[in-house]
C-alpha positions in Angstrom: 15.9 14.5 2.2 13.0 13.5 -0.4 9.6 12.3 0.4 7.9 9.1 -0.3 4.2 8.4 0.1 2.4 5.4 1.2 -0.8 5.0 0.1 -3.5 2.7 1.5 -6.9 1.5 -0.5 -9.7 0.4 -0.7 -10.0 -1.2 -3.7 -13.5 -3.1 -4.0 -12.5 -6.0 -4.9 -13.8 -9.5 -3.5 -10.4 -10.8 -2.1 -10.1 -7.0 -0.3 -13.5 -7.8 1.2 -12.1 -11.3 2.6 -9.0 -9.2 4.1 -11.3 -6.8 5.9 -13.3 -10.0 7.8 -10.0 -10.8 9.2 -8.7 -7.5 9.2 -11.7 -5.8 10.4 -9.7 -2.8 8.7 -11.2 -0.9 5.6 -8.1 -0.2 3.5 -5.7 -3.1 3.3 -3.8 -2.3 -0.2 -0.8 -0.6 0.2 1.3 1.2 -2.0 4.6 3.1 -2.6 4.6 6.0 -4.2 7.3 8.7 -5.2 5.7 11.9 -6.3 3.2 14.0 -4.3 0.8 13.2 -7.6 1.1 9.4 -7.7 2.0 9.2 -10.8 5.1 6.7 -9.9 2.9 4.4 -7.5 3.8 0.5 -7.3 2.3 -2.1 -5.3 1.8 -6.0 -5.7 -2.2 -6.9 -6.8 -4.2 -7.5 -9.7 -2.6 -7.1 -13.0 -6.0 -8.0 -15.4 -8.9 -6.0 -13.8 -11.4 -8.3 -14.6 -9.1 -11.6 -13.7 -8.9 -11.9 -9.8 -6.1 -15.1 -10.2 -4.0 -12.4 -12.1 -1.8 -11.1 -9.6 1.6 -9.8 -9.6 3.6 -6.4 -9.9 1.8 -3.3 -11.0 2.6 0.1 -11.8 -0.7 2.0 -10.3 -2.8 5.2 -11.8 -5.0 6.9 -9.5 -8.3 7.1 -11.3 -8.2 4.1 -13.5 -9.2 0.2 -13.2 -9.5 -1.0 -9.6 -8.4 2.8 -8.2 -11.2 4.6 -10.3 -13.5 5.4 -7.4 -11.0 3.9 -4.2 -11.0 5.4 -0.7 -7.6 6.2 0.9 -5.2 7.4 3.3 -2.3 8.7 2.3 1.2 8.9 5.0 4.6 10.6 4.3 7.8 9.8 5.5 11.5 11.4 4.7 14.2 9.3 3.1 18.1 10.7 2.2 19.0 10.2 -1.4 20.9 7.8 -1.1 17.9 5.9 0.6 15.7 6.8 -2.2 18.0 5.1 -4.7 18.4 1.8 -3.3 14.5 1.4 -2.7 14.1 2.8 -6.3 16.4 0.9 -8.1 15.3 -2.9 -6.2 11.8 -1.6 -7.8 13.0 -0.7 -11.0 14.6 -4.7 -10.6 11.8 -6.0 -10.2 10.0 -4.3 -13.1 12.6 -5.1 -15.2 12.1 -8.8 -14.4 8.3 -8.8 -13.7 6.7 -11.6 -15.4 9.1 -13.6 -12.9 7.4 -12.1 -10.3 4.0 -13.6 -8.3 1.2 -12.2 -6.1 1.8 -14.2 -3.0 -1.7 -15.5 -2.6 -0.1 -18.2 0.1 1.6 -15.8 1.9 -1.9 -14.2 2.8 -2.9 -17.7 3.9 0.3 -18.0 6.3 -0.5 -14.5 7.7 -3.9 -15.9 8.7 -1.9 -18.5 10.4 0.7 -16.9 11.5 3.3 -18.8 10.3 5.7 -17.8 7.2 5.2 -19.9 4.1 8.7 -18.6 2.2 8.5 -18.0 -1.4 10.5 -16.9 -4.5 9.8 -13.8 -6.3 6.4 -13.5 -4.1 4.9 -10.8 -2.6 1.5 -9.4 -1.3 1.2 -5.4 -1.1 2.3 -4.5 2.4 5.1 -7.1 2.3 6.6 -5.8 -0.9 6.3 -2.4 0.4 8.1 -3.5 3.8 10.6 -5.2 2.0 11.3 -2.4 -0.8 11.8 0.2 2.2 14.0 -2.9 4.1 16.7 -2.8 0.9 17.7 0.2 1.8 17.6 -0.2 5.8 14.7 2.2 6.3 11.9 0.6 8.6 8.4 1.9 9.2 7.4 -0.7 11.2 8.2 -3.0 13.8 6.0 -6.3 11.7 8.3 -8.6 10.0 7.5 -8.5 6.0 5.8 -11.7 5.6 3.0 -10.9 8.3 2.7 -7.0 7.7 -0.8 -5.7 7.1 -1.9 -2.7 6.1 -3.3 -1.4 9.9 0.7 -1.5 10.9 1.1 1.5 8.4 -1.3 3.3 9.3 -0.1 2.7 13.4 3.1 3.8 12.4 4.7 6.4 14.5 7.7 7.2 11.5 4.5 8.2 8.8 3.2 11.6 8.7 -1.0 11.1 8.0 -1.7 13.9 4.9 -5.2 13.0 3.4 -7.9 10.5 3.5 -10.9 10.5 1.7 -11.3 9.9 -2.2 -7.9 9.3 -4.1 -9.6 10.9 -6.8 -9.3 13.9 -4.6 -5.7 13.5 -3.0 -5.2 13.6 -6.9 -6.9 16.8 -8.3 -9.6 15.2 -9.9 -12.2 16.4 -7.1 -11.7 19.2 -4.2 -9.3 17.9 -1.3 -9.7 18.1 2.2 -6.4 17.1 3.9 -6.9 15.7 7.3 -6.7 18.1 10.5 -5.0 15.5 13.3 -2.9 12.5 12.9 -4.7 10.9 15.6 -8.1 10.9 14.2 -7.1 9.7 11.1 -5.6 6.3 12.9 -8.8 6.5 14.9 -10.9 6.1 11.5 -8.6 3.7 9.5 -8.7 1.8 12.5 -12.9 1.5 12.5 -15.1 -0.1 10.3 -16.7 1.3 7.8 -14.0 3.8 6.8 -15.6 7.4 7.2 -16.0 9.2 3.5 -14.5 12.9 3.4 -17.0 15.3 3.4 
């Protein structure tokens, strides 16, 4: 069995602030991650740091651009290898192939709706990261792709809550204080403003 990480953000910008009024949820970017460091982290959002329109696939680094100074919470969950490959390699596919490849800005609008607006080589975070896990049949939550939000990974029974707090510190760039109860942490992603780790 091998691990994989997801990890949830806050990553400052203006359309994360627009998610959280409708969210009421702190951290709404989610990531996949396959390495206890993050140093193999992938997620749908903004590709140009200073271009909010330039959205699509991106490789992630903890501590730089939009990450630099983020809050998080960071879950584990058990794959087989097997598992591990098939979500790997329909990344790997898509990085391949990238600039075919969208941020789903309508897909956030349908969400707020409630209705699924399909599209091609789209995705927002949480529904590339549900749909990554669902190539290779492994489900962490019960919320179809296209409506999944960030607050249905961190209610998720099948994830294992490890840290929250700084990612700088999950990382080893400042002390880290991994999280004492499961329970609480879901109590705290869960409430607005997201408590900082002491």
């Amino acid at each position: 069995m091998k691990d994989v990480f997801i990890v949830l953000t806050d990553t400052g910008t203006v359309l994360s602030k627009i998610i959280r009024r409708f969210t009421r949820s702190r951290l709404n970017h989610v990531s996949i991650a396959f390495d206890e460091q993050l140093g193999e982290m992938y997620s749908f959002g903004r590709i140009q740091e200073w271009n909010p329109l330039s959205g699509g696939f991106v490789r992630e680094r903890p501590g730089e651009g939009l990450l630099k100074e983020a809050e998080c919470a960071v879950f584990r969950f058990r794959v087989t290898e097997e598992e591990l490959h098939r979500i790997r390699a329909r990344i790997k596919e898509i990085e391949q192939d990238q600039d075919r490849y969208t941020y789903n800005f309508l897909g956030l609008i349908g969400v707020l709706l409630n209705r699924e607006i399909p599209r091609r080589r789209a995705y927002f975070c949480s529904q590339f990261v549900v749909e990554m896990l669902a190539c290779a049949d492994v489900r962490i939550t019960d919320t179809p792709a296209w409506r999944a939000q960030a607050r249905d990974f961190a209610e998720s029974a099948r994830l294992s809550p490890v840290y929250e707090g700084p990612l700088a510190g999950w990382v080893g760039l400042q002390p880290v204080r991994v999280i004492g109860h499961p329970r609480s942490l879901r109590r705290r992603l869960l409430r607005v403003p997201f408590r900082r780790a002491a």
